[in-house]
C-alpha positions in Angstrom: -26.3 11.7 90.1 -28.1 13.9 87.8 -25.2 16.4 87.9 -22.8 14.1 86.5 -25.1 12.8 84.1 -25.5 16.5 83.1 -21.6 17.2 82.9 -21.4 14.0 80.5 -24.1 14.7 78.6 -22.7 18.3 78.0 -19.2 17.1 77.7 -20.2 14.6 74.7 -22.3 17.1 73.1 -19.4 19.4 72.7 -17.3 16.5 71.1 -20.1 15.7 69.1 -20.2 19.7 67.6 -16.7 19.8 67.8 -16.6 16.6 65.5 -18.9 17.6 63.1 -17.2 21.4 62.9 -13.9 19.1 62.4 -16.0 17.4 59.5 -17.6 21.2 58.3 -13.5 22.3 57.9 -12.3 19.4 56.0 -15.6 19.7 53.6 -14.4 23.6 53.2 -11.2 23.3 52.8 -11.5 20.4 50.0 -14.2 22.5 48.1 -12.0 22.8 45.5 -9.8 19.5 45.1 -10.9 17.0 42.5 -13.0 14.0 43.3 -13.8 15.2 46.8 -17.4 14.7 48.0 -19.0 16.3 50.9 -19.1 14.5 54.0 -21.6 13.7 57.1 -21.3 12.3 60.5 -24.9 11.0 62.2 -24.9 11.3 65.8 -26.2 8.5 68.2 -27.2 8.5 71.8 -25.2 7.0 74.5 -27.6 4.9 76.9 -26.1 2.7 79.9 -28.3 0.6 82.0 -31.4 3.3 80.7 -29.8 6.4 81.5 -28.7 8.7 79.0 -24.9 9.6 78.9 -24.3 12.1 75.6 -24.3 11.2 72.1 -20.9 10.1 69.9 -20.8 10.9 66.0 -20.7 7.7 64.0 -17.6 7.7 60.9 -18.0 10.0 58.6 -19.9 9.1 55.4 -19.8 10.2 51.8 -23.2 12.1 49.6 -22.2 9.8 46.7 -24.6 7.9 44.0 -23.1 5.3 42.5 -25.2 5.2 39.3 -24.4 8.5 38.6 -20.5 7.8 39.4 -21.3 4.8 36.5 -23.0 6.7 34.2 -19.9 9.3 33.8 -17.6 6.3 33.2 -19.7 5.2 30.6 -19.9 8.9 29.2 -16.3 9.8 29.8 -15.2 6.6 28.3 -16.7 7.3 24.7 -16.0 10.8 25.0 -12.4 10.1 25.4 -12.8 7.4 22.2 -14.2 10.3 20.3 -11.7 12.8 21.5 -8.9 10.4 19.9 -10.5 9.6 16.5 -11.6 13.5 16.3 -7.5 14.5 17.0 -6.5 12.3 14.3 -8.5 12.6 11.8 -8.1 15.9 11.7 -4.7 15.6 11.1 -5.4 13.3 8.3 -7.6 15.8 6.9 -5.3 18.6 7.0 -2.9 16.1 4.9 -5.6 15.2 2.5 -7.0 19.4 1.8 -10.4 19.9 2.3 -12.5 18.3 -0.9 -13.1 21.8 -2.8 -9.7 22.9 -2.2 -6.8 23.3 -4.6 -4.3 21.6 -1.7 -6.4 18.1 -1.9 -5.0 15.4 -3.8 -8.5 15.7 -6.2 -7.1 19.1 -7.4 -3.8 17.2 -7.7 -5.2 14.4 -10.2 -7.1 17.2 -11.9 -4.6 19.3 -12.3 -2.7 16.3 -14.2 -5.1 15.8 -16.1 -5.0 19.4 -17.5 -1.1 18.5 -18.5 -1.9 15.7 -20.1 -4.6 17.6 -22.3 -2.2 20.3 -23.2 0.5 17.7 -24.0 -1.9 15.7 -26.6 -3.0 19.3 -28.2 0.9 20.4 -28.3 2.7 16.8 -28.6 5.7 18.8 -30.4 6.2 21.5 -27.7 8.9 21.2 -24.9 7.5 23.1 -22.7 4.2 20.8 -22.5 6.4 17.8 -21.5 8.0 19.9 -18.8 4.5 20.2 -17.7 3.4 17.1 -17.7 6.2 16.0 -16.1 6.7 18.4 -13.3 2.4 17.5 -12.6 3.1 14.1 -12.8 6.1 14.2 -10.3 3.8 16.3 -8.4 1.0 13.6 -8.3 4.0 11.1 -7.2 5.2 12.7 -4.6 2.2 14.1 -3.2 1.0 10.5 -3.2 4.2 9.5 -1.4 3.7 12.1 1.5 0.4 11.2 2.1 1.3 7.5 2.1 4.6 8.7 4.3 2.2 10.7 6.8 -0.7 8.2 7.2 1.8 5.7 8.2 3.5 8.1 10.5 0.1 8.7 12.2 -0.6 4.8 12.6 3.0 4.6 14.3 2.1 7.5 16.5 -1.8 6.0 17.5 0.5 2.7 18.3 2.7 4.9 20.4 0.2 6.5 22.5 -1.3 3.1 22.8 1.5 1.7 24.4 1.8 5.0 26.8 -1.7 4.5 27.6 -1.2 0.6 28.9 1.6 2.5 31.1 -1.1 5.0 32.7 -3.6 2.5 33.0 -1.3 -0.1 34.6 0.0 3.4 37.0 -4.1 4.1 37.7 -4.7 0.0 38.7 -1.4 -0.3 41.2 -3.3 3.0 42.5 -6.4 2.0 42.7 -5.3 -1.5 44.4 -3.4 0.7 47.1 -6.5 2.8 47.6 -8.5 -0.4 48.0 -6.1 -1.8 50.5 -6.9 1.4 52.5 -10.4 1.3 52.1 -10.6 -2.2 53.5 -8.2 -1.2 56.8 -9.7 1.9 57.7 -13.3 -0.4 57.5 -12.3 -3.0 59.6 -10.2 -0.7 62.2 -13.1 1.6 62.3 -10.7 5.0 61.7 -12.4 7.7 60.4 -11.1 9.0 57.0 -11.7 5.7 54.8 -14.6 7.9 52.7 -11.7 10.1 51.7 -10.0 7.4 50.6 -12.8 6.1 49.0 -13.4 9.6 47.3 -9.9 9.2 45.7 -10.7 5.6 44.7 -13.7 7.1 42.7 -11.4 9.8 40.9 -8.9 7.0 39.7 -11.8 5.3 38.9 -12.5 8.1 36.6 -9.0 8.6 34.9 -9.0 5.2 34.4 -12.3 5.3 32.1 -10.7 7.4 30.1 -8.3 4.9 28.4 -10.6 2.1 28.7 -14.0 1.1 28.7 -14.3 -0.4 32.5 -17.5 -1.3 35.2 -16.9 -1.9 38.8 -18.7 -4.0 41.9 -17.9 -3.9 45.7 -17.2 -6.4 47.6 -18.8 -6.6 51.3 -15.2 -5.8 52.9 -16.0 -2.3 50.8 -12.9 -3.5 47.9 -14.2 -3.3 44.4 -13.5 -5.3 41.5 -12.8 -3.6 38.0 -13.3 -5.3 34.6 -14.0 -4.2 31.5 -17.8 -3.7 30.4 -16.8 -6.9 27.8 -15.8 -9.2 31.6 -12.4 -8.7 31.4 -10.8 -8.5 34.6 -8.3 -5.5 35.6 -8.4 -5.5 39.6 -9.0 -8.2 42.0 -7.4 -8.2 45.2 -4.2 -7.8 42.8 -4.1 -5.7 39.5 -4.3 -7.5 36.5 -1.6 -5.4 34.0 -1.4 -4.7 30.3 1.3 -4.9 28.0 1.9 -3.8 24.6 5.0 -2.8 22.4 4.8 -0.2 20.4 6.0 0.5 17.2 7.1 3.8 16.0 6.4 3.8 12.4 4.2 1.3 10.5 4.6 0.7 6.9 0.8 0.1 4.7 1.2 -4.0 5.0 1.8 -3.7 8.6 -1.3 -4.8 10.7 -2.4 -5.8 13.7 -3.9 -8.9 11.6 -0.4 -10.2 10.6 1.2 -9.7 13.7 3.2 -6.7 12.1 1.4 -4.5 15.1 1.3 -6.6 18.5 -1.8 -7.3 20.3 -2.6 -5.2 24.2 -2.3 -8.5 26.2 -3.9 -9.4 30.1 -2.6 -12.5 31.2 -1.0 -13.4 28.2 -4.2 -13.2 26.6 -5.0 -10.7 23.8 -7.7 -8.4 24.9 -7.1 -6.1 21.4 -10.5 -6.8 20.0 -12.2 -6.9 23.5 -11.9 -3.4 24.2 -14.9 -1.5 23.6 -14.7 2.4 24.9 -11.5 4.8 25.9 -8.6 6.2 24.7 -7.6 2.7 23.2 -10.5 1.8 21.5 -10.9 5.0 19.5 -6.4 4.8 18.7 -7.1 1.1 17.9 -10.0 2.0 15.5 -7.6 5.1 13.6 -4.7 2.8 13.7 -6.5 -0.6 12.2 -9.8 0.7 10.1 -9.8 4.8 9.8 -6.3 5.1 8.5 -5.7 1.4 6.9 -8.6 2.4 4.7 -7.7 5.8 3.8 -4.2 3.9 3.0 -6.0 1.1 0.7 -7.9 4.2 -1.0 -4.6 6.1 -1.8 -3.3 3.0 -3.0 -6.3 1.7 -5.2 -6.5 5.3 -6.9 -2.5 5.0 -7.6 -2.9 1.8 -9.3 -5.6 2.9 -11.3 -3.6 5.7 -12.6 -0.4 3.7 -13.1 -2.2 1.1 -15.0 -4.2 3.3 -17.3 -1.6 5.8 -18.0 1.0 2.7 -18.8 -1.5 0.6 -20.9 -1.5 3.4 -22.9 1.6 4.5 -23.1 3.4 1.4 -23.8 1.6 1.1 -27.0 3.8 4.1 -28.3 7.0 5.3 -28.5 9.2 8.4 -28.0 10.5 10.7 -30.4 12.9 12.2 -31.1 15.1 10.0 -28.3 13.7 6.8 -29.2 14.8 4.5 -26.8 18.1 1.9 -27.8 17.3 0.4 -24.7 14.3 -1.5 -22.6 14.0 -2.6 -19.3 10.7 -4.2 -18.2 9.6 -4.2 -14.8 7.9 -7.5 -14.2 9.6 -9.3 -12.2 10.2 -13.0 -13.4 11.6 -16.3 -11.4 14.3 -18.3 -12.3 14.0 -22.6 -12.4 16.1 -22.7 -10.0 15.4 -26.9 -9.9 16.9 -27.4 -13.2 18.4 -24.1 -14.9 20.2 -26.1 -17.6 16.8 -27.1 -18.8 15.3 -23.5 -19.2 16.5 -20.7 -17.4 12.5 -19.5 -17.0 10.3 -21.9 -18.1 7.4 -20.0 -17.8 5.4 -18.8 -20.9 3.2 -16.8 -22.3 0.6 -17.0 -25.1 0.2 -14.3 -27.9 -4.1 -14.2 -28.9 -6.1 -11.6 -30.8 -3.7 -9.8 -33.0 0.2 -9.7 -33.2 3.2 -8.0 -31.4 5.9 -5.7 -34.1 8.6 -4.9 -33.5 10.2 -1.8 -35.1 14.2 -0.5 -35.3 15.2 3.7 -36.1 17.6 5.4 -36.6 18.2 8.5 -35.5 16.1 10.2 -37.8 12.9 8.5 -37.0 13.5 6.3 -40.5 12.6 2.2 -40.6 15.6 0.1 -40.5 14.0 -3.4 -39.7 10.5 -4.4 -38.7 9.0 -7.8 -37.9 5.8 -9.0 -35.8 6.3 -12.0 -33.3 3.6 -14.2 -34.0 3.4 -14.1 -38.5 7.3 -13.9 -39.3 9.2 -14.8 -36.3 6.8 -17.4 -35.6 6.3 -17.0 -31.9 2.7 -16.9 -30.5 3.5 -19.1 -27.1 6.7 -20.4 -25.2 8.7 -20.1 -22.3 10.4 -16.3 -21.9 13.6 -17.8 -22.4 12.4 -19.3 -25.8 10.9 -15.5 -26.6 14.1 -13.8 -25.4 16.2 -16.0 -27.4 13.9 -15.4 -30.2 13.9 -11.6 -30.2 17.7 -11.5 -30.2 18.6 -14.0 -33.0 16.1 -11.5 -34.9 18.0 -8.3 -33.6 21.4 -10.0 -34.2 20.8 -11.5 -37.9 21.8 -10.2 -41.0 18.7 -10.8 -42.6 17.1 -8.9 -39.2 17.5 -5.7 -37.6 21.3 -6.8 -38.4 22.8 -5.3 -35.2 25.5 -8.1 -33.8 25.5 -6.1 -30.2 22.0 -6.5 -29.3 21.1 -8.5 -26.3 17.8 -9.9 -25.3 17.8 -11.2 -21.9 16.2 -11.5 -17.9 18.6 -9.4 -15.7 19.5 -11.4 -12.2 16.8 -9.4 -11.0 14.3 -10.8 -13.2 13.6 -8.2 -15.8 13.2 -8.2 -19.4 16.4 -6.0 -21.3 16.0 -5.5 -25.2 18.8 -3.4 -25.9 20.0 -2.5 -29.7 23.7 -2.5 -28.7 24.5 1.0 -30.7 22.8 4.5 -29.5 22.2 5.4 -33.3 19.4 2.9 -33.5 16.0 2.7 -31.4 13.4 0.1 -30.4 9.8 0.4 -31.0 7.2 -2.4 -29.9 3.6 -2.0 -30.8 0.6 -4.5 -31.1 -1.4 -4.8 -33.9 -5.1 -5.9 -34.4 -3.7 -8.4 -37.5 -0.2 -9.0 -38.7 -0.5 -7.0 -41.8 1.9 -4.0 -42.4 -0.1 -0.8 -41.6 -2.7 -2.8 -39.6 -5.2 -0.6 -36.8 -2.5 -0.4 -33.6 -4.7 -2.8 -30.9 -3.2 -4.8 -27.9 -2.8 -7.8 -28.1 -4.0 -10.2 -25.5 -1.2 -11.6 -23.3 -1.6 -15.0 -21.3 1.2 -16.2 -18.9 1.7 -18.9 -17.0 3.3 -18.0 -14.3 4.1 -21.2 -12.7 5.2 -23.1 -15.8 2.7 -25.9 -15.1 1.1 -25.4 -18.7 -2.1 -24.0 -17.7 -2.2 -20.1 -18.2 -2.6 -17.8 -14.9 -3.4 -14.8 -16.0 -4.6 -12.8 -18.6 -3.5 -8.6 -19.5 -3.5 -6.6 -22.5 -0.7 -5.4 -24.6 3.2 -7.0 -24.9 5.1 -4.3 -24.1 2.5 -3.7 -20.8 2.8 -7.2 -19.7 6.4 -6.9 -19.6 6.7 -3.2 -18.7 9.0 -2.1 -21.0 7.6 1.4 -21.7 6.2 2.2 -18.5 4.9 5.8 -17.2 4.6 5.5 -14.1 7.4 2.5 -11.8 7.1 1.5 -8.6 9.9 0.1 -6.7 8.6 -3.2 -5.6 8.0 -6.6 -6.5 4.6 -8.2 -6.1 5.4 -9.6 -3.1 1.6 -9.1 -1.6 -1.8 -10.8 -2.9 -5.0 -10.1 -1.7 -8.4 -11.0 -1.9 -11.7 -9.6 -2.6 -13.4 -8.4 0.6 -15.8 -11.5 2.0 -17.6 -12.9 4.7 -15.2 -14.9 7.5 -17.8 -17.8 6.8 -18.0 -17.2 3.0 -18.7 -19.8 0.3 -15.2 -21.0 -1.2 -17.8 -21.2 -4.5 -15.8 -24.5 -5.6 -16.9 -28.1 -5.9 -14.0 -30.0 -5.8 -10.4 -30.1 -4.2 -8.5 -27.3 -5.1 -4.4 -27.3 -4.8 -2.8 -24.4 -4.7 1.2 -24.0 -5.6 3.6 -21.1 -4.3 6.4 -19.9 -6.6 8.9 -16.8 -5.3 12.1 -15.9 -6.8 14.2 -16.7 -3.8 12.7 -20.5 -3.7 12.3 -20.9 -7.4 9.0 -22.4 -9.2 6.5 -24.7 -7.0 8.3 -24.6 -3.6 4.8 -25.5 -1.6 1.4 -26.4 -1.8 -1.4 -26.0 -0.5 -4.8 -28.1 -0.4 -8.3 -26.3 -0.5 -11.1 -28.1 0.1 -15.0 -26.9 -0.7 -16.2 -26.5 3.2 -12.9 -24.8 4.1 -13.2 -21.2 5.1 -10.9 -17.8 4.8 -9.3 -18.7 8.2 -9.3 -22.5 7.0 -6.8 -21.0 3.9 -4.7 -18.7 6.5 -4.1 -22.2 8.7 -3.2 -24.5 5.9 -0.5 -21.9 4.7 0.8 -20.7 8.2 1.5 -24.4 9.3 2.8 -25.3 6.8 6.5 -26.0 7.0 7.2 -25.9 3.2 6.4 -22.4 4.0 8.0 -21.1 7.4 9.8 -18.1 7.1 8.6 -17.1 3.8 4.8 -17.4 3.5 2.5 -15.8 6.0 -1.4 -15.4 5.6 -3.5 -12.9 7.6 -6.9 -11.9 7.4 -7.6 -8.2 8.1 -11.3 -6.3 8.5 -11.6 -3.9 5.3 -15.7 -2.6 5.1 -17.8 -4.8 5.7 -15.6 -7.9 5.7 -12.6 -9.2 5.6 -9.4 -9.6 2.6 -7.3 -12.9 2.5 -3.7 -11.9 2.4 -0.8 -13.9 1.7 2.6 -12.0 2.1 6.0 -13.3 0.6 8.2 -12.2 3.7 11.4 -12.0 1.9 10.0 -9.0 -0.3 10.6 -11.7 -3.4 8.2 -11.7 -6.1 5.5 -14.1 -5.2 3.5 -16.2 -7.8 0.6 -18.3 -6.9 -1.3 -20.7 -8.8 -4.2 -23.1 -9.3 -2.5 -26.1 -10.4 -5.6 -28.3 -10.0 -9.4 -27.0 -9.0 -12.4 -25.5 -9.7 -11.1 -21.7 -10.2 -10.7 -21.0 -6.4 -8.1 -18.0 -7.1 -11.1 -16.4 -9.3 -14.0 -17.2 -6.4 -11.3 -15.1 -4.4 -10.1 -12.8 -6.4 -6.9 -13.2 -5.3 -4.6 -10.9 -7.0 -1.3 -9.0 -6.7 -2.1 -6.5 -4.3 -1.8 -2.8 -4.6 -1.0 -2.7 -0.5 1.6 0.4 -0.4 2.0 1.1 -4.2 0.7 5.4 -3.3 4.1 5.0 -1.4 6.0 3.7 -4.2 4.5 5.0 -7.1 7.0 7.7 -9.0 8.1 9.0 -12.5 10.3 6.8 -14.5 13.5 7.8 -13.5 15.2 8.4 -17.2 11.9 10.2 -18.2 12.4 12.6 -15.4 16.0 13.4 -16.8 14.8 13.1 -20.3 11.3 14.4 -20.9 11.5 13.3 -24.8 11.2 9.8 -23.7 7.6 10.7 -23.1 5.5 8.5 -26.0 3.4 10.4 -28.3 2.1 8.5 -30.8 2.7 5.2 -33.0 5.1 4.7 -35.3 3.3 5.9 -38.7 3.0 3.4 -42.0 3.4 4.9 -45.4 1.3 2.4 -47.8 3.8 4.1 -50.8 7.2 2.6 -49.2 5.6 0.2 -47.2 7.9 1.2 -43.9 7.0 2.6 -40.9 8.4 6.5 -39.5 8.5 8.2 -36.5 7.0 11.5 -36.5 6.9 14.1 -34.4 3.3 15.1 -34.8 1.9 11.9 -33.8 -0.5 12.6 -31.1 -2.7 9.1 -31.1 -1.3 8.1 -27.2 -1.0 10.9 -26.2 -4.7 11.4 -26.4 -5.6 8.1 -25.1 -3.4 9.8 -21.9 -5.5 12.5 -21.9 -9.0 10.5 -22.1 -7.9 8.1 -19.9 -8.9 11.1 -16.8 -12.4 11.3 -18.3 -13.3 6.9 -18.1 -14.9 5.8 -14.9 -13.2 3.0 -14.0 -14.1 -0.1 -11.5 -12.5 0.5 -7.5 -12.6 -2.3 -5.4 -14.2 -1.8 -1.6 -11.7 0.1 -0.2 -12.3 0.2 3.7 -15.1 2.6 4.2 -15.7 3.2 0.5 -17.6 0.5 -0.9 -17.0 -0.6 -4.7 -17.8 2.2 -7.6 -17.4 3.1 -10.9 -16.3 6.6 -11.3 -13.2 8.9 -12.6 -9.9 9.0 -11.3 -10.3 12.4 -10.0 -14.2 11.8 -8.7 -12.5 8.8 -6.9 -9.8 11.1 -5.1 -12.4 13.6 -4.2 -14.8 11.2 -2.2 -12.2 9.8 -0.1 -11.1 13.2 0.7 -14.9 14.0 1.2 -15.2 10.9 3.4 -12.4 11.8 6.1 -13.9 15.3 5.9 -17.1 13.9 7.0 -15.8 11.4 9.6 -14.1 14.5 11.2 -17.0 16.6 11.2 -19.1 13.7 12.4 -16.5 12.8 15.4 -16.4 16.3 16.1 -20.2 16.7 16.6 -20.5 13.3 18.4 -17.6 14.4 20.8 -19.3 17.6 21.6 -22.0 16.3 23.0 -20.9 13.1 24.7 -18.4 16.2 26.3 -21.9 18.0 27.1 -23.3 14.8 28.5 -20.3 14.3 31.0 -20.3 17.9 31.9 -24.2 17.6 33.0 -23.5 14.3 34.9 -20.3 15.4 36.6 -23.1 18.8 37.2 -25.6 16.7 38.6 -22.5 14.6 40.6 -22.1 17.6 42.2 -24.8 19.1 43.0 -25.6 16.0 45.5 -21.9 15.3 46.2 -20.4 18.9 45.8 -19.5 20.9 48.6 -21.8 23.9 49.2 -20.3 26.8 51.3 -23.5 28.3 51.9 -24.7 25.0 53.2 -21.6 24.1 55.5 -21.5 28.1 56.5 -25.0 27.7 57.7 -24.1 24.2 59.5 -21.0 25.2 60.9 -23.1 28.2 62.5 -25.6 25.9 63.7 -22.9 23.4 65.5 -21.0 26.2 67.1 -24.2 27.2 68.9 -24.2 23.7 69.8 -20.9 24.0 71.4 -21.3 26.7 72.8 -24.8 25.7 74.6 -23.4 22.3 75.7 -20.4 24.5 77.2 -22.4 27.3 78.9 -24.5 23.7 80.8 -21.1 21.7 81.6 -20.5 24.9 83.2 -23.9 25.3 85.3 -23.6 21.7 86.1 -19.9 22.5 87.0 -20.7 25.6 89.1 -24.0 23.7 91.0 -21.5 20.7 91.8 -18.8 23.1 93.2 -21.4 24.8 95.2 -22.8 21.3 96.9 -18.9 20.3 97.2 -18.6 23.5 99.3 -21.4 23.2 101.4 -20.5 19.1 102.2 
C-alpha cells in the first residue's frame, strides 16, 4: 500500500512542477505584452481518509494591487486632460506669436499705431495713406485669421470629442466581453480567468484616458465602472455615449445655446459631469480656453473700431470728398402701419448741433446748415430727419441740388447722396450752432423701439449713424449680452420690469417679456425661450465667461435685434445688456471704397474763415487725424473677457496680455503635464515592480520546479522498480 501511495504521491508532484513550469513559460513569454501581470499557482495536499495522496496546484492567481491599479487611473486620467489642453494651446499660441514677438497681434496693433502717427505728421503725403491702409488691412485680416483659426480649433476639439465617445463606447463593449469571461472561467473553475482579468485591467486603463472613471467588483468577480462624479458606464450591460460633432464652430456657437450638443448617457447630458480625460480637458479648450481667447479678440476689435470711427466720422476727406454716404446702422421698418411712418423711431439731438456742409470739387462752400438752429430738427422719427435733410439738399434756397436723395435703403441704412459727383457731403458736430464754433460731438439719443422713451445714448451724428466709418463689419446686431454675473445675482430692480423685442424681420414690439425683482438669469433665459411670441426667432442662453456667467439673447434670423425697457426700474442697465461684440475680430475689415480709394481717408475738419464767413476743405488739416493717432496712447475700459478680468489699459497693452495669458496657460499645462506624466510613470514603475515579470525570478523558479520534476520522477521510478520487483517474486 505504501508503494502506490508512493507512485501517486510522485505522480502528482510531477503535475504539480509540471503545472507551475507551464505557469513559469506563460509568465516569460508575456514579459513583454502590455497589461500582463505575473502569475502564481499555490499547491495543496491531497488527503483521503488520512492518508496522503500528492498535492494539486490551485488556479492560477494574479500579483496585482488594486489601489495602485486606481491610483494610475486617477493619474493617467488628468495627465491625458493635460495632454489635450497642452496640444492646443499650443497651437493657439503659435497663432497668436509669442508676447515679445513681431508675429503677435500686439506688434500688429502697434505697428498701426506707427501709421497712424506718420499719417497725422504727413496728412498731405500719398504714400502715408498707403501705409495706413495697407497696416490697417493688415490688423483686419490678421484679426480675421485668428478669429478663422480659433474657431477651426473649437470644431476640431468637438471632432475629437465625438471620436473619443466612439473609443470609449469600443473600450466598454470590451470591457463587458472581458467581464463575461471573467465571470465564466470563475464559476467553471478553468484556469486562465486572471489573464483575462489582466486584459480587463489594461482596458480599464485606456479607458481612463478619455474619461475620468472608478470601478468596484462584484462577488461573481464583474466590476462595475462609473465615473468618479456616479455616473454609470458598465453594469452587466455597457451604458454608451453619444455625441455629434460639429466640424467648424463659428464665435456665437456654444455648447450653452445648443449650437454644440451635449455628450449624452441615457439620454441624459453628462457634459458638465465629466471631471478628468481626454474629454474634460477638449471640453474645457472648446467651451472656456478658446471661447475666451475669442471674446478677447473680439473686445479688442471693438475697441479699435469704435475709437478709430468716433473719430473719424467727425472729419471729412479731401481731396475726394465723398458725394455719397451710407450708414451702417441697421434700422427697422413699422412694419404694423408703414403708411403712418415708415420708421418711427427717433432720435434726440443734446449738447451742441449737427452741420452739415456741401463742396465742390475744389474744397470751396457751396451750402452749409446745422440741424438743430436752422433746419429746426433737434428730435423726431428718422423718417422725419431723412425727409428733413433732403428737402434742405433739394431746395433752392439749400444746397440747391434737385437729385439728392435722403433715405433708409431696404436694408435699413441711412443714404445721403448729393446726386452730382461735382459736389461733396461733409457732416460735423459742433459744441454751439454758431458758424466757426469748437468741432465737439454732439450727444445722440435714440429710441429704438419708438415707444417715446430714449434707449440709448452715443456720441457724435455722423457715428450714430455710421456714415463715415473706418473700420465696417459685416453684420447686424443681431447678438446682446450681458455683463458677466452671478447665476443667483440680484436683478438690482424693485418693481416689474417689461421687456419688448423689436427685429427687422418682425417689425417694432413683436414680444414681450415680464421681469420680475426675485427672478434670476435662468429665470430671463425661461421667460424668453417659452415664449411662443418668440419661437424660431429669439433664443436666450447663458454661457460661463470668468468667474460667472453672460445673459445672451440671440436674434436667430441674423436680423437686427432691438430690445427695450418699455416699463421698469432700469433692468437693461443692472444687466448691462448691450449689442454684443460676439464675432466682430471675424468681421471686422477696411471700408471697402477706402481700400480702393485711400483719399477717402478723413484728415481734418472742414476749416472756417471768420473773413468770408464759409467753411473750406484743406489739405493740411491734420486735427482727426491726430485724434487717430492718440487714440493708441488712451487706456480704455475692457469688459471681463473669459480669463482676463476687467481693465483699463491701451489697445496694444490689451493685445499683449491676452497673448501673454495663452503663453502662460501653455507653459503652465506643459509643466503640470510633465509631472502628472512623471507621476504615472512612477506608479505604473511601482505596478510593476510587484506585478511585473522578473526573468531572473522565474529563471530561478523554473530551476527550482524542474528539480522538483525531476526528483518526483527519479521516486515514481524507485517505487515503480520496487513494485515490479515484488510483482516478480509473487
Amino acid at each position: 500500500m505504501a508503494l502506490i501511495n508512493g507512485l501517486s504521491t510522485s505522480l502528482t508532484g510531477m503535475k504539480a512542477a509540471q503545472s507551475q513550469l507551464d505557469i513559469i513559460s506563460r509568465n516569460i513569454s508575456n514579459v513583454d505584452t502590455k497589461g500582463y501581470t505575473r502569475k502564481t499557482a499555490g499547491q495543496v495536499n491531497t488527503v483521503l481518509n488520512g492518508v496522503p495522496l500528492g498535492v494539486n496546484v490551485a488556479q492560477s492567481q494574479r500579483i496585482v494591487d488594486e489601489g495602485l491599479l486606481k491610483s494610475y487611473l486617477a493619474t493617467n486620467s488628468l495627465s491625458n486632460n493635460l495632454s489635450s489642453k497642452y496640444d492646443f494651446l499650443s497651437k493657439a499660441e503659435v497663432m497668436l506669436g509669442t508676447p515679445q514677438g513681431n508675429n503677435s497681434i500686439s506688434a500688429n496693433i502697434s505697428t498701426l499705431q506707427s501709421a497712424f502717427d506718420t499719417f497725422a505728421n504727413d496728412i498731405t503725403s500719398s504714400s502715408s495713406k498707403y501705409n495706413l491702409l495697407n497696416q490697417a488691412t493688415a490688423v483686419t485680416n490678421r484679426l480675421n485669421e485668428l478669429s478663422t483659426g480659433i474657431q477651426s480649433l473649437r470644431g476640431q476639439a468637438d471632432t475629437q470629442i465625438a471620436a473619443d465617445v466612439e473609443k470609449i463606447n469600443t473600450l466598454l463593449d470590451n470591457l463587458d466581453k472581458l467581464n463575461d469571461e471573467v465571470v465564466k472561467y470563475n464559476i467553471m473553475g478553468y484556469d486562465g480567468g486572471a489573464d483575462m482579468e489582466d486584459k480587463r485591467d489594461q482596458a480599464l486603463r485606456d479607458l481612463s484616458q478619455y474619461i475620468d472613471i472608478s470601478y468596484f467588483k462584484r462577488e461573481s468577480g464583474a466590476i462595475v465602472v462609473q465615473t468618479t462624479g456616479g455616473i454609470t458606464l458598465l453594469d452587466n450591460d455597457p451604458h454608451k455615449l453619444s455625441h455629434n460633432g460639429v466640424a467648424m464652430t463659428n464665435p456665437t456657437t456654444t455648447y450653452a445655446n445648443g449650437g454644440i450638443g451635449g455628450i449624452y448617457v441615457d439620454n441624459k447630458d453628462i457634459t458638465q459631469a465629466i471631471k478628468g480625460g481626454e474629454l474634460k480637458g477638449l471640453i474645457e479648450i472648446r467651451d472656456e480656453t478658446l471661447s475666451s481667447l475669442q471674446t478677447q479678440l473680439d473686445e479688442l476689435s471693438a475697441t479699435l473700431k469704435n475709437q478709430i470711427n468716433i473719430a473719424h466720422n467727425s472729419g471729412t476727406a479731401y481731396p475726394n470728398t465723398p458725394d455719397k454716404l451710407v450708414g451702417t446702422r441697421t434700422f427697422i421698418q413699422n412694419k404694423n402701419n408703414p403708411a403712418l411712418d415708415t420708421y418711427p423711431q427717433s432720435i434726440s439731438i443734446e449738447d451742441g448741433d449737427v452741420r452739415l456742409s456741401i463742396f465742390d470739387a475744389e474744397g470751396k462752400q457751396v451750402a452749409t446748415t446745422t440741424l438743430v438752429d436752422e433746419l429746426k430738427f433737434s428730435n423726431g422719427s428718422i423718417s422725419d430727419l431723412t425727409e428733413t435733410i433732403q428737402n434742405w439738399l433739394n431746395s433752392p434756397t439749400g444746397a440747391n441740388l434737385p437729385q439728392a436723395e435722403v433715405y433708409i435703403s431696404a436694408e435699413g441704412k441711412m443714404i445721403m447722396d448729393t446726386g452730382d459727383t461735382n459736389y461733396g457731403i461733409s457732416i460735423f458736430d459742433q459744441a454751439t450752432s454758431t458758424a466757426g464754433a469748437e468741432q465737439k460731438n454732439a450727444t445722440i439719443r435714440f429710441d429704438n423701439n419708438a415707444d417715446g422713451n430714449y434707449d440709448m445714448t452715443t456720441e457724435g451724428f455722423s457715428n450714430f449713424f455710421g456714415l463715415n466709418d473706418f473700420f465696417v463689419d459685416n453684420g447686424a446686431d443681431s447678438t446682446y449680452d450681458s455683463k458677466v454675473m452671478p447665476l443667483n445675482a440680484n436683478m438690482g430692480i424693485n418693481d416689474i420690469s417689461i421687456i419688448s423685442f423689436s427685429d427687422s424681420v418682425n417689425g417694432l414690439n413683436f414680444g414681450t417679456i415680464t421681469v420680475t425683482p426675485n427672478d434670476s438669469l435662468s429665470d430671463i433665459v425661461e421667460a424668453i425661450n417659452t415664449n411662443p411670441s418668440f419661437k424660431g426667432t429669439i433664443r436666450a442662453s447663458l454661457f460661463p465667461n470668468g468667474n460667472g456667467y453672460v445673459l445672451r439673447i440671440e436674434d436667430l434670423s441674423g436680423a437686427q435685434l432691438e430690445i427695450s425697457e418699455v416699463q421698469g426700474d432700469n433692468l437693461l442697465g443692472h444687466l448691462g445688456l448691450e449689442p454684443s461684440n460676439a464675432g466682430l475680430a471675424m468681421e471686422i475689415d477696411v471700408r471697402e471704397d477706402i481700400k480702393t480709394s485711400p483719399d477717402l481717408i478723413s484728415g481734418g475738419v472742414p476749416l472756417y474763415s471768420s473773413e468770408t464767413g464759409k467753411y473750406s476743405l484743406n489739405a493740411a488739416a491734420n486735427d482727426v487725424a491726430v485724434v487717430m493717432s492718440k487714440a493708441f496712447n488712451n487706456s480704455y475700459n475692457f469688459k471681463q473677457s473669459g480669463t482676463i478680468a476687467r481693465t483699463q489699459t491701451t489697445l496694444a497693452n490689451y493685445a499683449a496680455t491676452f497673448v501673454g495669458n495663452i503663453a502662460s496657460q501653455t507653459s503652465n499645462a506643459e509643466a503640470s503635464f510633465q509631472y502628472q506624466t512623471e507621476l504615472s510613470n512612477s506608479i505604473a514603475t511601482k505596478e510593476a515592480k510587484l506585478s511585473g515579470v522578473d526573468l531572473d525570478e522565474e529563471l530561478g523558479q523554473m530551476i527550482i520546479f524542474q528539480q522538483t520534476y525531476a526528483a518526483c520522477a527519479q521516486a515514481f521510478t524507485a517505487s515503480k522498480e520496487i513494485l515490479d520487483m515484488l510483482l516478480d517474486i509473487v
